[in-house]
C-alpha positions in Angstrom: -28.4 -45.2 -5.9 -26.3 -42.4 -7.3 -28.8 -39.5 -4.9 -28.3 -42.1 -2.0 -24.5 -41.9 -2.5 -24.9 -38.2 -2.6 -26.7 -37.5 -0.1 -24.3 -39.7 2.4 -21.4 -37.2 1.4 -23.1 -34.9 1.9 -24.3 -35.5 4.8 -20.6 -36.4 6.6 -19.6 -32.4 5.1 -20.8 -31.2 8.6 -18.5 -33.0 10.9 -15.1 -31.8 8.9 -13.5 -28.4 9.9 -11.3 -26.9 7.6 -8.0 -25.3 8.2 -8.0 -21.5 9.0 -5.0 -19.2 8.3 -4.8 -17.1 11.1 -4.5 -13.4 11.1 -0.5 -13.7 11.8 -0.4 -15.5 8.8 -2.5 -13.4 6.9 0.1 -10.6 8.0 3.0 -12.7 6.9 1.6 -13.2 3.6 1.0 -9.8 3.1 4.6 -8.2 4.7 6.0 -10.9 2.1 4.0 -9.6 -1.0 4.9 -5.8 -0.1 8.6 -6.6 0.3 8.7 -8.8 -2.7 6.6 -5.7 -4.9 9.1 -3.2 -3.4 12.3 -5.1 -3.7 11.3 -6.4 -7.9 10.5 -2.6 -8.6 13.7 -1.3 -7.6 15.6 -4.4 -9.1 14.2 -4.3 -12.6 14.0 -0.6 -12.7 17.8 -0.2 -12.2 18.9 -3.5 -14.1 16.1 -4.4 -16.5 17.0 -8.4 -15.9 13.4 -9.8 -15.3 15.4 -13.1 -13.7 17.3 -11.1 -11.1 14.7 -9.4 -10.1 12.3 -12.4 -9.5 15.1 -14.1 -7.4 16.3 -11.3 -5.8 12.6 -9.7 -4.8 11.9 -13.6 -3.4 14.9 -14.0 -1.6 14.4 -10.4 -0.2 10.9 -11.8 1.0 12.1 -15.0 2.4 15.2 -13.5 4.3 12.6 -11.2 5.9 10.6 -13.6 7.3 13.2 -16.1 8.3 14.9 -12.6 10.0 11.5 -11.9 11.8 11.1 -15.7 13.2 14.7 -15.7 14.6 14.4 -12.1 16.0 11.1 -13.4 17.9 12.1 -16.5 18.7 14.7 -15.1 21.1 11.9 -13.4 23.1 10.4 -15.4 26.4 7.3 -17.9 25.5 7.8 -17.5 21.7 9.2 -20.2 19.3 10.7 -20.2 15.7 7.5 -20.6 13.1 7.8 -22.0 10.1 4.6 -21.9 9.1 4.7 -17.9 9.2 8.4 -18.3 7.5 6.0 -20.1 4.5 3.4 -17.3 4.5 6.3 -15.1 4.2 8.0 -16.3 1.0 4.3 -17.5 -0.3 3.6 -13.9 -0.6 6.8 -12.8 -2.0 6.4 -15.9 -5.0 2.9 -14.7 -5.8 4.3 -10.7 -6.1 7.8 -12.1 -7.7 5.8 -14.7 -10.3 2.8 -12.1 -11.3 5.1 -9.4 -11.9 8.0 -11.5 -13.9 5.1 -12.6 -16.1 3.5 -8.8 -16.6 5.9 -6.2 -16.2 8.2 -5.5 -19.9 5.2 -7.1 -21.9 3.9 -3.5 -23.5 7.9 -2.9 -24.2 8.1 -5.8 -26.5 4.7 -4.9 -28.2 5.7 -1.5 -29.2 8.7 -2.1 -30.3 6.9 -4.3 -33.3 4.4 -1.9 -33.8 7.6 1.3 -34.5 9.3 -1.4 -36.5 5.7 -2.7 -38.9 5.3 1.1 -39.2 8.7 2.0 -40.1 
């Protein structure tokens, strides 16, 4: 019974289609994650404030690609996309989250090391 069941699902796999991110999307995701890098670099570097830099490199990422929707949107034949607005700020959250949790780690780690030595 349970190969029967199996096979059924199995079978009905073929006539689903999955959802495809598009190229534009792809690029949104990416222009997100390059502003978000850029932006959390240059905020932690000069503040060293892992917190302001993680909302200010997302923000940065967001306003970007709400900026670019509203700047196409007012061409002819073109409409205001949320979905790429998403794609925008979904790549500056993955940038923004992996580098809050990495970046002022080895800092910490040395700093116990100089003061077990001492």
């Amino acid at each position: 019974m349970k190969a029967l069941i199996i096979i059924l699902a199995l079978s009905f796999t073929s006539f689903c289609s999955a959802q495809f991110i598009s190229n534009d999307g792809e690029l949104h995701l990416a222009a997100g994650a390059l502003i978000s890098g850029a932006t959390y670099t240059i905020v932690y570097t000069t503040t060293k404030n892992k917190k302001k830099a993680f909302w200010y490199s997302f923000g940065a990422a967001t306003l970007a690609g709400i900026a670019k929707e509203v700047i196409d949107s007012q061409k002819e034949f073109n409409t205001f996309d949320t979905g790429d607005v998403a794609a925008t700020a979904l790549g500056g959250l993955t940038v923004s989250a992996t580098l809050s949790l990495f970046v002022g780690k080895n800092k910490n780690k040395r700093q116990a090391k100089i003061a077990l030595v001492n």
